[in-house]
Each structure stands twice: as structure tokens, then as C-alpha cells.
PDB file of N, CA, C and O in Angstrom, chain B, residues numbered from 101:
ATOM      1  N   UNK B 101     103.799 106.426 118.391  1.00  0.00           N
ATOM      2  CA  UNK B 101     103.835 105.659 117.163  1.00  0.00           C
ATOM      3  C   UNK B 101     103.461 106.560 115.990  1.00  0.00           C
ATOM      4  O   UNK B 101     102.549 107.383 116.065  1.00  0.00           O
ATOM      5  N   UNK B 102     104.106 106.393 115.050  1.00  0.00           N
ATOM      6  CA  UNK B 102     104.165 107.137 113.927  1.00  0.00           C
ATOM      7  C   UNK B 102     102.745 106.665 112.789  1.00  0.00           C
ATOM      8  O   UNK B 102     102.509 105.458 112.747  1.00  0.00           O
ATOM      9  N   UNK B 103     102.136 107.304 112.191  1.00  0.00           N
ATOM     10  CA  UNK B 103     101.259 107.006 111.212  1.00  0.00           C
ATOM     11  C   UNK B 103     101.579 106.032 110.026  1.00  0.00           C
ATOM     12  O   UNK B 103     100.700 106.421 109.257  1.00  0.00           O
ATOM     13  N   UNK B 104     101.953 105.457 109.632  1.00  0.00           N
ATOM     14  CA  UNK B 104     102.084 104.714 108.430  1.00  0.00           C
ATOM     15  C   UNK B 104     101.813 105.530 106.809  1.00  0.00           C
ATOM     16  O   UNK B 104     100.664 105.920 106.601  1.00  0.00           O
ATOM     17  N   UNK B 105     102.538 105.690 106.057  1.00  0.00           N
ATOM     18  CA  UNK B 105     103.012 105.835 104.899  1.00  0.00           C
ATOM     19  C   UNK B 105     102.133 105.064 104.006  1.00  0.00           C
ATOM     20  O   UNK B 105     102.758 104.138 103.489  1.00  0.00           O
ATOM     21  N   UNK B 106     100.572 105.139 103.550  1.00  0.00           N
ATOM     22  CA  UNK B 106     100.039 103.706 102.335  1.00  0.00           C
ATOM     23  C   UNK B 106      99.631 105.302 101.585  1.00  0.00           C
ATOM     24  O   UNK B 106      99.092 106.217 102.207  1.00  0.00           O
ATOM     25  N   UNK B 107      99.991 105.352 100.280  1.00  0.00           N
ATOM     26  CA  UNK B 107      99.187 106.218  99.587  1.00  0.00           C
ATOM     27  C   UNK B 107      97.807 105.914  99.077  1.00  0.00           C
ATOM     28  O   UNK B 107      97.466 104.871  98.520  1.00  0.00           O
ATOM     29  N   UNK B 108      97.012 107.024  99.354  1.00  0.00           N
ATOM     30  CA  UNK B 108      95.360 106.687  99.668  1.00  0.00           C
ATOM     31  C   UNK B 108      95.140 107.885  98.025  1.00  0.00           C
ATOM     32  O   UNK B 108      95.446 109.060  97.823  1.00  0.00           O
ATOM     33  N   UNK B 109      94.437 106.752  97.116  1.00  0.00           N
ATOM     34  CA  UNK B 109      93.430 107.749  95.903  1.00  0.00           C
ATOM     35  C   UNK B 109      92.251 109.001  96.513  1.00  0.00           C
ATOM     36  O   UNK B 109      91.441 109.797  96.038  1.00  0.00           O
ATOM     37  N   UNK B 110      92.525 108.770  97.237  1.00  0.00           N
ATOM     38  CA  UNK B 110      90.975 109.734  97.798  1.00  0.00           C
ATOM     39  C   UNK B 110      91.391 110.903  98.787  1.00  0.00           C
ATOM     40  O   UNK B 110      90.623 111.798  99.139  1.00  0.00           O
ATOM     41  N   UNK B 111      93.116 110.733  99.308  1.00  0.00           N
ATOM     42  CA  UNK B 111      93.005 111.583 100.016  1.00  0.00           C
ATOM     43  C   UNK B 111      94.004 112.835  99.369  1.00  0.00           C
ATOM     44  O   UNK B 111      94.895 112.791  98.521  1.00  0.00           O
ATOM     45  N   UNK B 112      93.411 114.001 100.195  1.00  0.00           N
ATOM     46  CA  UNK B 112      94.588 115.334  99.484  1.00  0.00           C
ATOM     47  C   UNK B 112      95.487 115.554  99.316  1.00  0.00           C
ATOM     48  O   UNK B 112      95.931 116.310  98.452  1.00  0.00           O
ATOM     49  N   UNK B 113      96.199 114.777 100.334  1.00  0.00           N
ATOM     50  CA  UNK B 113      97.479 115.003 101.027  1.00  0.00           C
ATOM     51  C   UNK B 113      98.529 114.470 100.011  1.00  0.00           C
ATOM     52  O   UNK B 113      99.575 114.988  99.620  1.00  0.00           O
ATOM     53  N   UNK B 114      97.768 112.925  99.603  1.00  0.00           N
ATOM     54  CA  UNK B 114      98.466 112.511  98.764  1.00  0.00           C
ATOM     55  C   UNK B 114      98.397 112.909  97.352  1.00  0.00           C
ATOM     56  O   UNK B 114      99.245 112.666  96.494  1.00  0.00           O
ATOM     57  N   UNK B 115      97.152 113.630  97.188  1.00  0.00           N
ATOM     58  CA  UNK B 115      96.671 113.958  95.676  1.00  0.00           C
ATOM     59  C   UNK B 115      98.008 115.386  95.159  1.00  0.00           C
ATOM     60  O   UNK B 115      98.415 115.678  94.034  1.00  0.00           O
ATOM     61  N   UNK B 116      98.350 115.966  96.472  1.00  0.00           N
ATOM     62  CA  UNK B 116      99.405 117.173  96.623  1.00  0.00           C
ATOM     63  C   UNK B 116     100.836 116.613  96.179  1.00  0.00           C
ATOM     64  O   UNK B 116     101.653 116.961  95.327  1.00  0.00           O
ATOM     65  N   UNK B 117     100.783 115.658  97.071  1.00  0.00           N
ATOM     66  CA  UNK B 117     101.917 114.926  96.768  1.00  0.00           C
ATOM     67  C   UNK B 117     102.666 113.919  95.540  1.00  0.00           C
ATOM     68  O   UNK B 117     103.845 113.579  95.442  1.00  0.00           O
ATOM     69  N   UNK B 118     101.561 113.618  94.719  1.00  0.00           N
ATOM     70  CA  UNK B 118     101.519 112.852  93.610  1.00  0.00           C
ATOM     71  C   UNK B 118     101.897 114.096  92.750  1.00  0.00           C
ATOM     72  O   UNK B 118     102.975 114.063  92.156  1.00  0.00           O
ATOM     73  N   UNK B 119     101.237 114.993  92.658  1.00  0.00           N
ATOM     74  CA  UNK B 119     101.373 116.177  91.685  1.00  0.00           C
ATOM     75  C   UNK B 119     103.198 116.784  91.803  1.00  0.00           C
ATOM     76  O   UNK B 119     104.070 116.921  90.946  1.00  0.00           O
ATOM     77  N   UNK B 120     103.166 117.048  93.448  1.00  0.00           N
ATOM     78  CA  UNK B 120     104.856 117.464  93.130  1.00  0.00           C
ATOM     79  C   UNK B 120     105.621 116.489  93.176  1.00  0.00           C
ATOM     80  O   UNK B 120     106.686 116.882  93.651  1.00  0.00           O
ATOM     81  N   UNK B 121     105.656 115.506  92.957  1.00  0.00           N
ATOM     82  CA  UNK B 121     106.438 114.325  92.932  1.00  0.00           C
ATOM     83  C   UNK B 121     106.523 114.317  91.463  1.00  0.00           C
ATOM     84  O   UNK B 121     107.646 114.243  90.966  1.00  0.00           O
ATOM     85  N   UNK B 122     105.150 114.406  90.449  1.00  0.00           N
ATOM     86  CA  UNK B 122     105.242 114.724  89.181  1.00  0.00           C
ATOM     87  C   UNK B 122     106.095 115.870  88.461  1.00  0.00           C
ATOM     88  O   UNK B 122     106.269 115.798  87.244  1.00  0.00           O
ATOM     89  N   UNK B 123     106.466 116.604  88.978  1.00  0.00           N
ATOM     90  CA  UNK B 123     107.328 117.355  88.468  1.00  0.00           C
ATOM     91  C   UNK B 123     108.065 117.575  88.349  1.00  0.00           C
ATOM     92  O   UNK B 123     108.356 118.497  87.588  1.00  0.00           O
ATOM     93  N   UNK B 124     109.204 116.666  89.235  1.00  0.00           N
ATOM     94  CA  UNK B 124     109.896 116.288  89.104  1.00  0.00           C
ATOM     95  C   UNK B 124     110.125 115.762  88.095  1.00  0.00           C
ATOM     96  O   UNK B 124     111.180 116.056  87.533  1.00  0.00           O
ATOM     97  N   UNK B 125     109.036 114.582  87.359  1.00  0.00           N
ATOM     98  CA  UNK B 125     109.679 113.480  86.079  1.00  0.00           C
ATOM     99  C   UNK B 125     109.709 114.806  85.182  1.00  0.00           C
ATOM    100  O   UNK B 125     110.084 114.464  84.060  1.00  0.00           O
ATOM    101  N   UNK B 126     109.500 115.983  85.220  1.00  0.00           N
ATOM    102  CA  UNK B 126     109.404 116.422  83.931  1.00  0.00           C
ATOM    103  C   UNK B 126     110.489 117.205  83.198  1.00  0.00           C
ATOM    104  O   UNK B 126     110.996 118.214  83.688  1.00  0.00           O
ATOM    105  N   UNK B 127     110.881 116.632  81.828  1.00  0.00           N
ATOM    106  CA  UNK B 127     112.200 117.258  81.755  1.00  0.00           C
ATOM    107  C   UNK B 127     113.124 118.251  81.779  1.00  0.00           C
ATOM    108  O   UNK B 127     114.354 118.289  81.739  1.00  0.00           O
ATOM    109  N   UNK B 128     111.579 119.650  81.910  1.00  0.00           N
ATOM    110  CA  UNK B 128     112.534 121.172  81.913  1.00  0.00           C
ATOM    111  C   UNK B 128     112.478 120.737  83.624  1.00  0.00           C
ATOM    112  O   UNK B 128     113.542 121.094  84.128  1.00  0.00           O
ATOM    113  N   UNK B 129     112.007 120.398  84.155  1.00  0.00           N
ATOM    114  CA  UNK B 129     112.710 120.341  85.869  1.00  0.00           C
ATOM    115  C   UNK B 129     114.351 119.805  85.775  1.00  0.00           C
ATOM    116  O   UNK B 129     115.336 120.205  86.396  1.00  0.00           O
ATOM    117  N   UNK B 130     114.218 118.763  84.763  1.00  0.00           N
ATOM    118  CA  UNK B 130     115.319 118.244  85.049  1.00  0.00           C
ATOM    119  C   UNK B 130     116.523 118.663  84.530  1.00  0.00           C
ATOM    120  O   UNK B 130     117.607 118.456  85.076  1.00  0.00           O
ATOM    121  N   UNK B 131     116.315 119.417  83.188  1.00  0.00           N
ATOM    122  CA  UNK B 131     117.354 120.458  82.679  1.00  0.00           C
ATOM    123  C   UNK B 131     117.645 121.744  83.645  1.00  0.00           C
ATOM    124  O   UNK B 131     118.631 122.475  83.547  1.00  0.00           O
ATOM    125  N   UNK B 132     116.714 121.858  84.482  1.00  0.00           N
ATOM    126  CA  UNK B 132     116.650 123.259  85.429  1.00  0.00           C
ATOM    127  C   UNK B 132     117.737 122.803  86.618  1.00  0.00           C
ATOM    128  O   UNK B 132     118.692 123.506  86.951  1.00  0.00           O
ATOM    129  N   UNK B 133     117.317 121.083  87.382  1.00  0.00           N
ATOM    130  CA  UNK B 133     118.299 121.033  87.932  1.00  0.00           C
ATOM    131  C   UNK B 133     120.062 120.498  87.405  1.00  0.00           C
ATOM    132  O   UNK B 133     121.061 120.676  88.102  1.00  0.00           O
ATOM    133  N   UNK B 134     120.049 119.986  86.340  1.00  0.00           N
ATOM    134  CA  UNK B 134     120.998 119.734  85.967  1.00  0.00           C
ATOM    135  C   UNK B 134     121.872 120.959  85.174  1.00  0.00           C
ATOM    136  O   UNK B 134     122.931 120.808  84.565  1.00  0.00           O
ATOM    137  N   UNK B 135     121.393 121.747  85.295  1.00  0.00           N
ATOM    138  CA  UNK B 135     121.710 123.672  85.079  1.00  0.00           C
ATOM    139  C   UNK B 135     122.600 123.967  86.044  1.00  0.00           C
ATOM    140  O   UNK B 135     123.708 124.442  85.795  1.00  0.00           O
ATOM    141  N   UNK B 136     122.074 123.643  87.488  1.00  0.00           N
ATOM    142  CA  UNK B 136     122.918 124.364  88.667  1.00  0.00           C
ATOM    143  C   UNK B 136     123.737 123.124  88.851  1.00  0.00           C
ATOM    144  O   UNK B 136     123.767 122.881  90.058  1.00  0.00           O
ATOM    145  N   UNK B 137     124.367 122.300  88.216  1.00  0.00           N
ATOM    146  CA  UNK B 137     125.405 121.288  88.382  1.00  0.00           C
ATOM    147  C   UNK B 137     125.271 120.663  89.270  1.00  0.00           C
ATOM    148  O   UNK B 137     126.360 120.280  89.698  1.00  0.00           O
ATOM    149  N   UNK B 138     123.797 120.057  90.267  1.00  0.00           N
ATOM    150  CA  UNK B 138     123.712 118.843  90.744  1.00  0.00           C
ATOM    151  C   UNK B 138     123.615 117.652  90.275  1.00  0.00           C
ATOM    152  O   UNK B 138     122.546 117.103  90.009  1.00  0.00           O
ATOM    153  N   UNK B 139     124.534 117.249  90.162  1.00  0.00           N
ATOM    154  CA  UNK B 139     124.950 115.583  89.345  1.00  0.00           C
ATOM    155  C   UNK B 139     125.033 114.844  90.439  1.00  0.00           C
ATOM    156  O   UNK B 139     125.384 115.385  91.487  1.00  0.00           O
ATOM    157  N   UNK B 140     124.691 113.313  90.396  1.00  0.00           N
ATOM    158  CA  UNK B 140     124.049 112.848  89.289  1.00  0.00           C
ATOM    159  C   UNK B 140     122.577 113.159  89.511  1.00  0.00           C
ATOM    160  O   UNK B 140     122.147 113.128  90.664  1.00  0.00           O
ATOM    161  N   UNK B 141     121.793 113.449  88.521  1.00  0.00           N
ATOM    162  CA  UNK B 141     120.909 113.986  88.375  1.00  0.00           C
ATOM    163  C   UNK B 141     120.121 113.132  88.990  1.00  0.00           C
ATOM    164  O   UNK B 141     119.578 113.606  89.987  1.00  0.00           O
ATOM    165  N   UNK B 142     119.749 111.512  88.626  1.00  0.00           N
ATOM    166  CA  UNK B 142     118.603 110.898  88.992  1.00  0.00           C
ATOM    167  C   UNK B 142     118.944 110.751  90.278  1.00  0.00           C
ATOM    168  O   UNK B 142     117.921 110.687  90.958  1.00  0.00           O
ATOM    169  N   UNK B 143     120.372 110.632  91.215  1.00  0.00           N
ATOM    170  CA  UNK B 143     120.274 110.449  92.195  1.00  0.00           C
ATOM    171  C   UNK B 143     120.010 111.537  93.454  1.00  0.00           C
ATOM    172  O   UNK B 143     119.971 111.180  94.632  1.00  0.00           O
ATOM    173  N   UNK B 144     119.814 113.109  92.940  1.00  0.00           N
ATOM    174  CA  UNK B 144     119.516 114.552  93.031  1.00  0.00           C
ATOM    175  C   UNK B 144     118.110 114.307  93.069  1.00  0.00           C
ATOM    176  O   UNK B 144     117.535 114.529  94.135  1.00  0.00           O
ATOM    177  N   UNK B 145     117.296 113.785  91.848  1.00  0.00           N
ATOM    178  CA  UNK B 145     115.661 114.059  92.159  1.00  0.00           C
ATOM    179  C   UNK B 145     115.356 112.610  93.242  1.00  0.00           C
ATOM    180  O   UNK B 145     114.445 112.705  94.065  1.00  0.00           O
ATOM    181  N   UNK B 146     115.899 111.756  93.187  1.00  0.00           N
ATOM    182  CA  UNK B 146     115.210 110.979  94.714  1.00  0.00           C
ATOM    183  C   UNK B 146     115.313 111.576  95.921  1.00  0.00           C
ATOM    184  O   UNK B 146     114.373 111.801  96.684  1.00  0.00           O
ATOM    185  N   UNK B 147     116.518 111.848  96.107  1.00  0.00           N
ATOM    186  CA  UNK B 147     116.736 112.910  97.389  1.00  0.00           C
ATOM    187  C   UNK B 147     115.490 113.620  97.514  1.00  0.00           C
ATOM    188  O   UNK B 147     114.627 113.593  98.391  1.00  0.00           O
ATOM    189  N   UNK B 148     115.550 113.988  96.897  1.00  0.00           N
ATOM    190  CA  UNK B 148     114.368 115.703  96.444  1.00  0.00           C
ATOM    191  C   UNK B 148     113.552 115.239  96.877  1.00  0.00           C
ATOM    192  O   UNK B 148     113.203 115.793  97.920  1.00  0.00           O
ATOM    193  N   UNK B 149     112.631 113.891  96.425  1.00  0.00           N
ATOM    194  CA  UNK B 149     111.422 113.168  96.342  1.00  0.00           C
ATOM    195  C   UNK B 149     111.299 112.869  98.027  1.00  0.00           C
ATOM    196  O   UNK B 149     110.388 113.415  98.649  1.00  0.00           O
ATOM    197  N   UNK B 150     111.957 112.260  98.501  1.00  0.00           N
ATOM    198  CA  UNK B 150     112.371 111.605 100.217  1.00  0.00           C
ATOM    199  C   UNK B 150     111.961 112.573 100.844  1.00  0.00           C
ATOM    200  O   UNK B 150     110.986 112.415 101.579  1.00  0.00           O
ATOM    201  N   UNK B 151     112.835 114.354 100.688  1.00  0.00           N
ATOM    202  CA  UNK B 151     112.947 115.063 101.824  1.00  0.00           C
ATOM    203  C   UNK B 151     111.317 115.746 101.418  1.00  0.00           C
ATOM    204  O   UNK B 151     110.630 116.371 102.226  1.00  0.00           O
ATOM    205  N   UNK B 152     111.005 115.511 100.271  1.00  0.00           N
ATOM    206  CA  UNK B 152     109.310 116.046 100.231  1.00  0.00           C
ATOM    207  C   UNK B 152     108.379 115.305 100.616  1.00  0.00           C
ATOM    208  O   UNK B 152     107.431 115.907 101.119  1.00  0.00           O
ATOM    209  N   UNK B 153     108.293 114.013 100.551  1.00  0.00           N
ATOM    210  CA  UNK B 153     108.112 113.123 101.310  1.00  0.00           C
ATOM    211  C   UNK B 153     107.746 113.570 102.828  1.00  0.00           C
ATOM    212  O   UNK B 153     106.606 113.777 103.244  1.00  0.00           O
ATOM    213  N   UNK B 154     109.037 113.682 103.617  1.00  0.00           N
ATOM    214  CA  UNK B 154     109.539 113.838 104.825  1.00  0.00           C
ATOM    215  C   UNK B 154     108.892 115.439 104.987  1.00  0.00           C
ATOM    216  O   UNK B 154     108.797 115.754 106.174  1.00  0.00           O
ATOM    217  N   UNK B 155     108.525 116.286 104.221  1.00  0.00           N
ATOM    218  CA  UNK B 155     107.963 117.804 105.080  1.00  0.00           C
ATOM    219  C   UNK B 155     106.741 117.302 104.477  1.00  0.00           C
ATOM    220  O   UNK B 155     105.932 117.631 105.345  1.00  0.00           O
ATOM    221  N   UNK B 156     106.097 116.753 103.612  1.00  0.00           N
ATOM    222  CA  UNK B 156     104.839 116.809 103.234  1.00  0.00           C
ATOM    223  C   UNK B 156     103.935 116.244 104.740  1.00  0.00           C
ATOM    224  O   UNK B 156     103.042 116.889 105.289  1.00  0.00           O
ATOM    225  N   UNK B 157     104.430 114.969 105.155  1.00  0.00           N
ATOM    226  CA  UNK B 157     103.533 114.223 106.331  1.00  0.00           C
ATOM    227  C   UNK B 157     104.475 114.242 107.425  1.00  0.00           C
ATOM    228  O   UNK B 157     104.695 113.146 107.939  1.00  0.00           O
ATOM    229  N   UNK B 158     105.181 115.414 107.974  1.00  0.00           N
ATOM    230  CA  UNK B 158     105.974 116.108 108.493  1.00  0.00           C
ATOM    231  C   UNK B 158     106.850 114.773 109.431  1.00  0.00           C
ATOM    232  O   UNK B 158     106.823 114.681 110.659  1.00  0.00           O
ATOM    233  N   UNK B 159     107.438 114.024 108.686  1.00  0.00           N
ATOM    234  CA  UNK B 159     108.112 113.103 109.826  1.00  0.00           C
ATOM    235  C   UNK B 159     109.483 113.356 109.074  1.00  0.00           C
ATOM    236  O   UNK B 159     109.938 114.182 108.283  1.00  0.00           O
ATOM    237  N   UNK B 160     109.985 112.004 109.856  1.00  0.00           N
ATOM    238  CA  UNK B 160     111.722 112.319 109.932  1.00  0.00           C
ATOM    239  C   UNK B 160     111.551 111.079 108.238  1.00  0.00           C
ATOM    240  O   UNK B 160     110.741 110.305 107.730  1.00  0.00           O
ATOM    241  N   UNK B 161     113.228 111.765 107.942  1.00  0.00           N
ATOM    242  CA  UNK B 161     113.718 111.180 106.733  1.00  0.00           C
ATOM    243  C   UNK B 161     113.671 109.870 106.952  1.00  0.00           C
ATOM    244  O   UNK B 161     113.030 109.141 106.195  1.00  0.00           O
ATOM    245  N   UNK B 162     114.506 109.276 108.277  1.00  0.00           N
ATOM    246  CA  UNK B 162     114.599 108.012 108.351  1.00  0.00           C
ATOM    247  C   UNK B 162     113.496 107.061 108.642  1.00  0.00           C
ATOM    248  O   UNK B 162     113.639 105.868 108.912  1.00  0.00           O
ATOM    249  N   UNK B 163     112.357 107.733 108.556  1.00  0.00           N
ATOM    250  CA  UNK B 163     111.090 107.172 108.529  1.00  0.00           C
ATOM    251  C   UNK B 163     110.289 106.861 107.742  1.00  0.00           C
ATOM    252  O   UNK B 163     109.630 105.823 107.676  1.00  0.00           O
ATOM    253  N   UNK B 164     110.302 108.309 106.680  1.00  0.00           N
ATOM    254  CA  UNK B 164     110.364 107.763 105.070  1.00  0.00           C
ATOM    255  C   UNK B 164     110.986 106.806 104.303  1.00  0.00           C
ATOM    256  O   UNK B 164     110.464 106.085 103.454  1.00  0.00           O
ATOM    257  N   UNK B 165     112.169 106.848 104.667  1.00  0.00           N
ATOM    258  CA  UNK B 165     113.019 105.536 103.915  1.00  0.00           C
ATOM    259  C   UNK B 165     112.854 104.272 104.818  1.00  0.00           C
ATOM    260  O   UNK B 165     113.068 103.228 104.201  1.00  0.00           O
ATOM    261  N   UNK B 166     112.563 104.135 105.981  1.00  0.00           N
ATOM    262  CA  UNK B 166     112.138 102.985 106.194  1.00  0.00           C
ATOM    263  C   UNK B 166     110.270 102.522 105.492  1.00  0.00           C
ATOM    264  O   UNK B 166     110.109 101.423 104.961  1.00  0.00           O
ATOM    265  N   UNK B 167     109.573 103.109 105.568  1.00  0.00           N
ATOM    266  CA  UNK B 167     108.172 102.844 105.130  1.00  0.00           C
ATOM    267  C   UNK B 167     108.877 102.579 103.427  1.00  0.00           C
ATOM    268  O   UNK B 167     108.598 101.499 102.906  1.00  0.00           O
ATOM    269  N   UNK B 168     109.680 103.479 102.700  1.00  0.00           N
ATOM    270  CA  UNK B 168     109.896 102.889 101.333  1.00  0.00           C
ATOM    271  C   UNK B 168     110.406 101.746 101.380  1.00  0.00           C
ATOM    272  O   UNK B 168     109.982 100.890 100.604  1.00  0.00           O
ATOM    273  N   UNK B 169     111.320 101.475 102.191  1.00  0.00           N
ATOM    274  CA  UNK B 169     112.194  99.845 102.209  1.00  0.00           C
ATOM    275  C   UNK B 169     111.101  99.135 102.161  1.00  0.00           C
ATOM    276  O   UNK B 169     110.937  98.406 101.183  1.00  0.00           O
ATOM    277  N   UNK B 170     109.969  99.191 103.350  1.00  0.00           N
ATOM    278  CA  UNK B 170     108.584  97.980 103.679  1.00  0.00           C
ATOM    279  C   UNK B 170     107.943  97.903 102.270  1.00  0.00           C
ATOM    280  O   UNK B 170     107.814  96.860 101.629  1.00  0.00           O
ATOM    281  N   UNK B 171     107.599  99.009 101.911  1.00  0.00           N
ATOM    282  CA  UNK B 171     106.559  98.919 101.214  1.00  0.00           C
ATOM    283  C   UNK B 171     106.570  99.275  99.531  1.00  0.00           C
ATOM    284  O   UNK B 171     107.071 100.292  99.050  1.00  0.00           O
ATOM    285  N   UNK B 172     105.903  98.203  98.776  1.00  0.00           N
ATOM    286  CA  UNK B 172     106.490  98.152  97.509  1.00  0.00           C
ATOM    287  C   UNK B 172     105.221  99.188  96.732  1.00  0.00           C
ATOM    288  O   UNK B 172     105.386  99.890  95.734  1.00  0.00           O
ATOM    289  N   UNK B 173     104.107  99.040  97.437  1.00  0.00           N
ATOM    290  CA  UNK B 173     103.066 100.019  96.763  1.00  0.00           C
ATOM    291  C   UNK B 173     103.959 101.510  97.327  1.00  0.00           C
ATOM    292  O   UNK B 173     104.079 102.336  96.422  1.00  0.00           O
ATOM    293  N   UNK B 174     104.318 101.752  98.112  1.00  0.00           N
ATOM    294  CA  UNK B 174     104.977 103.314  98.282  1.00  0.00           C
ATOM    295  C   UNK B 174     106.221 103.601  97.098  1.00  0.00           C
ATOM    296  O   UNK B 174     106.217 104.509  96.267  1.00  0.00           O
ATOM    297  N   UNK B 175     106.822 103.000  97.207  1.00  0.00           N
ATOM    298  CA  UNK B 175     108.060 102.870  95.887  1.00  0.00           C
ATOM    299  C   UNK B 175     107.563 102.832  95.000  1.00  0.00           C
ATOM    300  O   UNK B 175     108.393 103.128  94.140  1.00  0.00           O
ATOM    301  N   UNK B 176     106.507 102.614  94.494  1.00  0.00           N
ATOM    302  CA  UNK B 176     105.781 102.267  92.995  1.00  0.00           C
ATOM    303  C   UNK B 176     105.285 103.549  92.878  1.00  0.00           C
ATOM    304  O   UNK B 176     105.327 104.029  91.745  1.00  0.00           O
ATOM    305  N   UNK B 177     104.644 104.487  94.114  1.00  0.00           N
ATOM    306  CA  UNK B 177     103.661 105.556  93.989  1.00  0.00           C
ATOM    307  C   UNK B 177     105.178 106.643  93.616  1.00  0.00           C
ATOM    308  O   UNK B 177     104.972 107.369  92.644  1.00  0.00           O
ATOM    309  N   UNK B 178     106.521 106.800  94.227  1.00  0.00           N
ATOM    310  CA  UNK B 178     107.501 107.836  94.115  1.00  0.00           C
ATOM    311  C   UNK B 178     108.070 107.598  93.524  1.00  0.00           C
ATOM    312  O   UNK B 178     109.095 108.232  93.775  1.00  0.00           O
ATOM    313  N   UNK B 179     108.309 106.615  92.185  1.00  0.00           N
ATOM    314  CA  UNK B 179     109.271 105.530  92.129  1.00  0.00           C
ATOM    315  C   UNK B 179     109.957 105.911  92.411  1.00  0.00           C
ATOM    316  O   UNK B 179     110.324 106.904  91.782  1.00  0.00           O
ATOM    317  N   UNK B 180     110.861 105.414  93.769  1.00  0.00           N
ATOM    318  CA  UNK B 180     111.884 105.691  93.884  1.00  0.00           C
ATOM    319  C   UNK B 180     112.346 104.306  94.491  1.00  0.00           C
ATOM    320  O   UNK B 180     112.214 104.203  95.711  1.00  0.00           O
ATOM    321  N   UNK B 181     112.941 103.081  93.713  1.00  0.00           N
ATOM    322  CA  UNK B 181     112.859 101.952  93.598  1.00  0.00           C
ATOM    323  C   UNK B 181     114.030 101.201  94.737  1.00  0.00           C
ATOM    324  O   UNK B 181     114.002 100.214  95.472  1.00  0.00           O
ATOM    325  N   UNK B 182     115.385 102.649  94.297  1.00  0.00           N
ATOM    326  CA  UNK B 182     116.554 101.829  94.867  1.00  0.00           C
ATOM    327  C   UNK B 182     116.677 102.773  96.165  1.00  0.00           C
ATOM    328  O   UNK B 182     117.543 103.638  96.295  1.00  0.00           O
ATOM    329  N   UNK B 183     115.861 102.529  96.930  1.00  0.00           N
ATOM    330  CA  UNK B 183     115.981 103.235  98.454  1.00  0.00           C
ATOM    331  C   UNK B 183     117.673 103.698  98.881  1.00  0.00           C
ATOM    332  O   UNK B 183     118.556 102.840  98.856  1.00  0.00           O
ATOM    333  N   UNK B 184     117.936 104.983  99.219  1.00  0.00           N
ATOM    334  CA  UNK B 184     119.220 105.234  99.909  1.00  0.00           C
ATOM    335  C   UNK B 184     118.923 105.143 101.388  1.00  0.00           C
ATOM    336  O   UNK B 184     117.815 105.239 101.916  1.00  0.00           O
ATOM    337  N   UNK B 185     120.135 104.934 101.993  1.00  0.00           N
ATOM    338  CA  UNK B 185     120.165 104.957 103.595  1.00  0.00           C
ATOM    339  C   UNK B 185     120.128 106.356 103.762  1.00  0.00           C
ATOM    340  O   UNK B 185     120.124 107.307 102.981  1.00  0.00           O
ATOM    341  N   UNK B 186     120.092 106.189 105.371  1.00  0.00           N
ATOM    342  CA  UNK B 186     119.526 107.800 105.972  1.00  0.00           C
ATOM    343  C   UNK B 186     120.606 108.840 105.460  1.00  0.00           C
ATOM    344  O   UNK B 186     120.344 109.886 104.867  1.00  0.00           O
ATOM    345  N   UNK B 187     121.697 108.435 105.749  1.00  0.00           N
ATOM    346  CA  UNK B 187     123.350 108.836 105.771  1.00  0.00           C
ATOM    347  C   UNK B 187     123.381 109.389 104.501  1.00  0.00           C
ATOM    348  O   UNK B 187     124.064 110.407 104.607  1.00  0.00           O
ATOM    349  N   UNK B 188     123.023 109.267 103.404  1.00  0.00           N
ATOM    350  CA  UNK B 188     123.140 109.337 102.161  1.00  0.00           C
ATOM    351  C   UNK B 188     122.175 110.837 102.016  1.00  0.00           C
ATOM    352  O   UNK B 188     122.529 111.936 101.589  1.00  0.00           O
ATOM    353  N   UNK B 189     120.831 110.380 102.557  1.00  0.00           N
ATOM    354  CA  UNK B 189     120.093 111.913 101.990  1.00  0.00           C
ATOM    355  C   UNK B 189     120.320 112.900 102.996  1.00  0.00           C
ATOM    356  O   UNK B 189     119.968 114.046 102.717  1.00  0.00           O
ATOM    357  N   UNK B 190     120.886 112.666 104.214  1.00  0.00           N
ATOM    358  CA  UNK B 190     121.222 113.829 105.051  1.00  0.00           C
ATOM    359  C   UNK B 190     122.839 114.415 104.612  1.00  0.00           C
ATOM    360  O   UNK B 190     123.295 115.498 104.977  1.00  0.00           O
ATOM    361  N   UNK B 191     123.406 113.608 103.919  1.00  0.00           N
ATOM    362  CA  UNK B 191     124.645 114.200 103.340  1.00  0.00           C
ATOM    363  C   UNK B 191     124.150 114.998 101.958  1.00  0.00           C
ATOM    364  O   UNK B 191     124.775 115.877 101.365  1.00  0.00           O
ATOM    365  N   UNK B 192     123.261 114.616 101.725  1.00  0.00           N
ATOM    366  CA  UNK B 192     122.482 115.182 100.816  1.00  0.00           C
ATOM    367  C   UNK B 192     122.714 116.904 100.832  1.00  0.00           C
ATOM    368  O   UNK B 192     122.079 117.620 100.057  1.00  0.00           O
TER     369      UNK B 192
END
């Protein structure tokens, strides 16, 4: 059984993870990736967000996107609101 996905204020893991998830929102990231012609852009940084997600608490993608489907405090912490299926970020 897999660990569960709740983002915790107190712990590192997530304090790591909040930070590069943040840098994403920021706009020279986003001129940097929209530089190397990955369009569409917002749907480029969720990907991004998922598969960091997925190496940060080293599980599978489709495990991440299921804990985001469950859980509305996890989507709120990455926003990453409109969950893609697995198929989508492994075509990624």
C-alpha cells in the first residue's frame, strides 16, 4: 500500500516541494519555457508539476493523479485543478 499524498506545513518534503512547484508560477520560468516552443504553456507546467510530484515522493504518475482526483486540499496545494489522465502526461 502506497503512502497517501495530504500536504503537511511542518514537513520538508513538502516545504521542497511547495518551493519548486513555486517556480513554476513565475513568469521568467514561463517565458523560459515558452522560449523552447512547448505550447500550450499552462498545459506544459501541470505536466511538469505531476511528474515532480511523482519523483519528489518517488511513486508512479498514475498515483499522483489519482490522490489529485481524491483530494481537493492536494489540488489547491499544486493548483493543478483540471487533473489529466495518466495517458496524457506519459504522452507528455
Amino acid at each position: 500500500m502506497k503512502t497517501p499524498l495530504v500536504p503537511a506545513e511542518e514537513g520538508k518534503r513538502w516545504e521542497l516541494v511547495r518551493n519548486v512547484l513555486g517556480i513554476f508560477e513565475q513568469r521568467e520560468v514561463r517565458k523560459i519555457v515558452s522560449k523552447f516552443g512547448i505550447k500550450p504553456l499552462d498545459w506544459t507546467i501541470k505536466m511538469l508539476k505531476i511528474v515532480i510530484i511523482s519523483m519528489c515522493f518517488w511513486t508512479d504518475i498514475t498515483f499522483v493523479i489519482s490522490e489529485l482526483k481524491a483530494k481537493a486540499a492536494l489540488r489547491e496545494f499544486t493548483g493543478v485543478y483540471n487533473v489529466p489522465d495518466a495517458q496524457e502526461v506519459y504522452s507528455f
